[in-house]
Structure formats: C-alpha cells, structure tokens
C-alpha positions in Angstrom: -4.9 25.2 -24.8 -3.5 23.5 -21.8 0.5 22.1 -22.0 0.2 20.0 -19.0 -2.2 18.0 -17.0 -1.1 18.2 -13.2 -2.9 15.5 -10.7 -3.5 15.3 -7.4 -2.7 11.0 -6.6 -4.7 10.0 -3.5 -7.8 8.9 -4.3 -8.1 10.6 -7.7 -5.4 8.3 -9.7 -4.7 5.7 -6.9 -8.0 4.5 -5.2 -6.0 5.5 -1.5 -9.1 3.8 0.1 -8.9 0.1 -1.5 -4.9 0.8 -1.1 -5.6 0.6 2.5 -7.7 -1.7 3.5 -6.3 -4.3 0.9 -3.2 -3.7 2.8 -4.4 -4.1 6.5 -5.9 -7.4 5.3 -2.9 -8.7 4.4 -1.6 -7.3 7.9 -3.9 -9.3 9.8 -3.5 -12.4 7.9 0.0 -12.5 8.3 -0.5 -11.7 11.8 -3.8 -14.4 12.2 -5.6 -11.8 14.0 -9.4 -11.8 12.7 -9.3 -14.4 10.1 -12.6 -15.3 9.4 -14.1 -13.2 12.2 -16.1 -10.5 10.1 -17.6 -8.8 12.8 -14.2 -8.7 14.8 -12.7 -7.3 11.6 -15.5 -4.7 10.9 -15.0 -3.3 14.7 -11.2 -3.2 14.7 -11.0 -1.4 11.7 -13.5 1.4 12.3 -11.5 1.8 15.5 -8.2 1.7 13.8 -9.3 4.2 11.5 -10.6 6.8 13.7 -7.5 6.6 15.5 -5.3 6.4 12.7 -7.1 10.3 11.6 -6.6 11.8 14.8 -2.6 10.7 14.8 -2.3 11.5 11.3 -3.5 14.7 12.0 -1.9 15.6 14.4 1.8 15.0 12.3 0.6 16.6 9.8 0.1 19.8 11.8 3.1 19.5 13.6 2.0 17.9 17.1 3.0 15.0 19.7 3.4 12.7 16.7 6.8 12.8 14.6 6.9 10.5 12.3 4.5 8.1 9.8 6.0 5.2 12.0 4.4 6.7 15.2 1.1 7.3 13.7 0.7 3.6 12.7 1.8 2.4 16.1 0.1 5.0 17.9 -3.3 3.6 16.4 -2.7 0.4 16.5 -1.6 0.5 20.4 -4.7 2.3 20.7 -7.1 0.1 18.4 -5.7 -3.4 20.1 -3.7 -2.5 23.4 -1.2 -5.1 23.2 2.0 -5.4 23.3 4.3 -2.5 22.2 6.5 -4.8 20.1 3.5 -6.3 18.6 2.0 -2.6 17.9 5.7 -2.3 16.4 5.6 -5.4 14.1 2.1 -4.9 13.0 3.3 -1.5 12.0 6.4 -2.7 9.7 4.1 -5.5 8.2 1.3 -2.9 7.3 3.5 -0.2 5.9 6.0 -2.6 3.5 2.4 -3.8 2.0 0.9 -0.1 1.3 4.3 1.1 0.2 3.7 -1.8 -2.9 -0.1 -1.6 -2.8 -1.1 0.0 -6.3 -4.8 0.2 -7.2 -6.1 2.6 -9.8 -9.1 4.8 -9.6 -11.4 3.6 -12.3 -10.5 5.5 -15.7 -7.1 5.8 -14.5 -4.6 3.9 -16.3 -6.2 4.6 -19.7 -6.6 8.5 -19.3 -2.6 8.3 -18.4 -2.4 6.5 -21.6 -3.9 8.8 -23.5 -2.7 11.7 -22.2 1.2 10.6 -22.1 2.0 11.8 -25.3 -0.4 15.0 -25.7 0.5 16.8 -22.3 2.8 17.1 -20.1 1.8 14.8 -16.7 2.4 15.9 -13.3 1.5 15.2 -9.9 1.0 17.3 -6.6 0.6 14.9 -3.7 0.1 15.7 0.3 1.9 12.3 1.3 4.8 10.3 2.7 7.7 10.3 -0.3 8.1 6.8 0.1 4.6 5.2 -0.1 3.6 8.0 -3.1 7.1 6.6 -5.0 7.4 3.0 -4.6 3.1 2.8 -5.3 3.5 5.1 -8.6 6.5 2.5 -9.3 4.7 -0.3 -8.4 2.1 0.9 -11.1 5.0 1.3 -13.4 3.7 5.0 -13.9 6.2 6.7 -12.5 8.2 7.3 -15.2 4.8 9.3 -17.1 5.7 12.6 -15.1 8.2 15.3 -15.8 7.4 16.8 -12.0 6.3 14.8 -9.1 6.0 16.8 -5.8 5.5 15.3 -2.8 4.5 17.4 0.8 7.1 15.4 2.4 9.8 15.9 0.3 9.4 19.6 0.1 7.7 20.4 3.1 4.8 22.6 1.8 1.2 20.8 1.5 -1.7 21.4 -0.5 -3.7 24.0 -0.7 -0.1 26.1 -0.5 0.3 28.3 -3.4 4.2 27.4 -3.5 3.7 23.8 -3.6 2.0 24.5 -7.1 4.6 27.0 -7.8 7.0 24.2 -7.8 5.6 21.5 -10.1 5.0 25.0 -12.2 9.0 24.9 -12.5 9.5 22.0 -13.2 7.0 21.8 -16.2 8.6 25.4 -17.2 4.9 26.7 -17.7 2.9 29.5 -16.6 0.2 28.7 -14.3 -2.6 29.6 -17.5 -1.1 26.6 -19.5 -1.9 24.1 -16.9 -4.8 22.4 -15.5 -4.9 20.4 -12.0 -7.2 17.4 -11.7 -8.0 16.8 -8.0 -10.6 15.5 -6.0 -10.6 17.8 -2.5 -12.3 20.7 -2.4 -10.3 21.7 0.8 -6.7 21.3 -0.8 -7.0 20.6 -4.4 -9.5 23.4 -5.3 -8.2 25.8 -3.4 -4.3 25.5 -3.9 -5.3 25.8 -7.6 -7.5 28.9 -7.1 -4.5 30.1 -5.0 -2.1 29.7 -7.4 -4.8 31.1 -10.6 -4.8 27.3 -12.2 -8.2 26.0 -13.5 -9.4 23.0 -11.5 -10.9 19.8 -12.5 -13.2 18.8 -9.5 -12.8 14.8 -9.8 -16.0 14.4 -8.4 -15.8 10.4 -7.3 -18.4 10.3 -4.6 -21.1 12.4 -6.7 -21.2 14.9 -3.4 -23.1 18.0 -3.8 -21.0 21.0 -4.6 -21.7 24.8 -3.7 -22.1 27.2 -5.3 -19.4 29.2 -4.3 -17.3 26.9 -5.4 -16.5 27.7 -8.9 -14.5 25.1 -10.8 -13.5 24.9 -14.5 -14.9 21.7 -14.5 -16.4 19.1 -12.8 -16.1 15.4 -14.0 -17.5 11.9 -12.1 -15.1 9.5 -13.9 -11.5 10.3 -15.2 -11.9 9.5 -18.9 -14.5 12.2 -18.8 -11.3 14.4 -18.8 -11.4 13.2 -23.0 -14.4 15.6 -23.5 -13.6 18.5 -21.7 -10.4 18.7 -23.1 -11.9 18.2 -26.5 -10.1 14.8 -27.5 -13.3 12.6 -28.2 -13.1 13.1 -32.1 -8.9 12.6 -32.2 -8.8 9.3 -29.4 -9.6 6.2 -30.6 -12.3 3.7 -28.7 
C-alpha cells in the first residue's frame, strides 16, 4: 500500500501547454502586436516556439544560454528581430503572466482533493523555481505537498535517480511506499525505474507505448488514479 503519491507538474497536473499560450496572448495584447491577425499569430508562434526549444535546450544542458531571461529574449529576437529593448520588454511582460498562469490538467484539482488527506502529496518538477512556485500558489495548491523539488533549486533533473532520492527524504519513505505519476516516458518513467519507484504513465495524448516500457500503470485521465489505487468503493461521487 503506497504512503505517498509523488507527481511530476508540467503538463500532468498543470496543463504547461494552455499555461503558455494563454500567457503569450496576453503578451501580445499588451504589446498590440497581432491583434486580430490570426494568421500573423499562427506564424509567429510556431516560430517562437521552435526557437524557444532550441534555447531552452540549450540552458538546460549547460550551453551559450545562462539564464530563463536569455532564452525568452533569445527567441523572441529571433522570432521578431526588433529591437533588443523591445525583445527585453516582451520578455518581462511574458514571464510576470506565466509565473501567475495556473491551468489544471483535467482531473486535476479533484484527484488532489481526494488524495490530500489519504497520502502523502509530492511533486518532482524539471523547471524554473520561480514559475513552478508562484503557479502551484496561484492554484492555491501549494500548500497540499510535504516535498516539492524543483531542478532549479537543487540542480539535479529528472530522470536523475538523486532527484527522487530527495523528495524520498523529505516524505521519510522508502522508494516501495511511493508511487510517481508522470507523463514522460524520457524523464518521468525512467527516473522512477532508476530510483525502483512504480510509475503511473499519465498517458494525456493516448500515444502508443512500447513494449519495453513496462509501467505499473498506465491511466488517460487523472481521476483514473481512484481505480488503480482501489479508492472507487471508499470516494464519494
């Protein structure tokens, strides 16, 4: 009987996709660039995009870019090529809305709900501390975990057995009592088969899974987590 549920947040509790578009739209409205211009929208943000994955990747693994600040500048100087003070405002504007943007995955809120008082609730995040925080807080869920660790904060990312290791502590449970509910089959699945936790395989885009890939379970919505955890009979409708 697991203790603890442990979740990964981007885009398995917080629908990180709708978190950023919702968030560049109110960019560009505040900046009146592409108001009601749906095909100049639908370009600039496939462009923006692309770039924004190449610089992100390339902080992440340690290259050229340093900081979250440079890789939202970096693709917007590349996506527009205007002004660098421009590039530097659009930046500020996009990442004060996306640090308050807080839109659940569907399920979410009510499988926290139930969960909050039978397990332990945990989270294990590759992310910037300061968007993960101030978005659980502006879902007023922060305060459901007893360990929330955050890449940035502790410099290890997912699938790193010691990143696991730590939310382990903090919960003061062996890695047989837990179970992590993720929806990445690179760094969820994997840093829980690293670290010998059973994985929940949050399956939200219905994607075809090998068959090498042995999970504990595999779920399309969260509030199928009630029946594999044997809760149906005991939660109310």
């Amino acid at each position: 009987m697991y203790k603890a549920i442990i979740f990964d947040l981007d885009n398995t509790l917080l629908n990180f996709s709708l978190c950023e578009t919702e968030s560049m739209r109110r960019t560009c409205n505040d900046h009146n660039l592409f108001i009601d211009d749906v095909i100049g929208w639908d370009l600039f943000w496939k462009s923006f995009s692309e770039h924004n994955f190449r610089h992100w990747m390339d902080f992440v693994n340690g290259g050229q870019v340093k900081t979250i600040g440079d890789v939202l500048r970096f693709s917007f100087r590349d996506t527009l090529n205007q002004e660098e003070l421009f590039h530097s405002k659009l930046s500020d504007t996009y990442w004060g809305y996306f640090c308050n943007t807080c839109i659940f995955e569907d399920g979410a809120e009510q499988i926290l709900s139930i969960f909050k008082d039978k397990y332990q609730l945990g989270i294990i995040t590759n992310g910037i501390s300061e968007s993960q925080r101030k978005r659980l807080k502006a879902g007023k869920i922060d305060e459901m975990f007893k360990s929330i660790v955050i890449s940035d904060e502790v410099g290890l990312r997912k699938p790193r057995r010691e990143i696991f290791e730590i939310a382990l502590n903090d919960l003061e449970l062996s890695n047989n009592e837990v179970l992590f509910v993720g929806d990445s089959l690179q760094d969820d699945y994997h840093g829980a088969m690293n670290s010998g936790i059973d994985f929940c395989f949050y399956n939200r885009q219905s994607i075809e899974v090998s068959k090498d890939i042995n999970t504990k379970y595999n779920i399309r919505n969260l509030l199928d987590l009630v029946n594999v955890l044997g809760l149906k009979d005991i939660i109310e409708p």
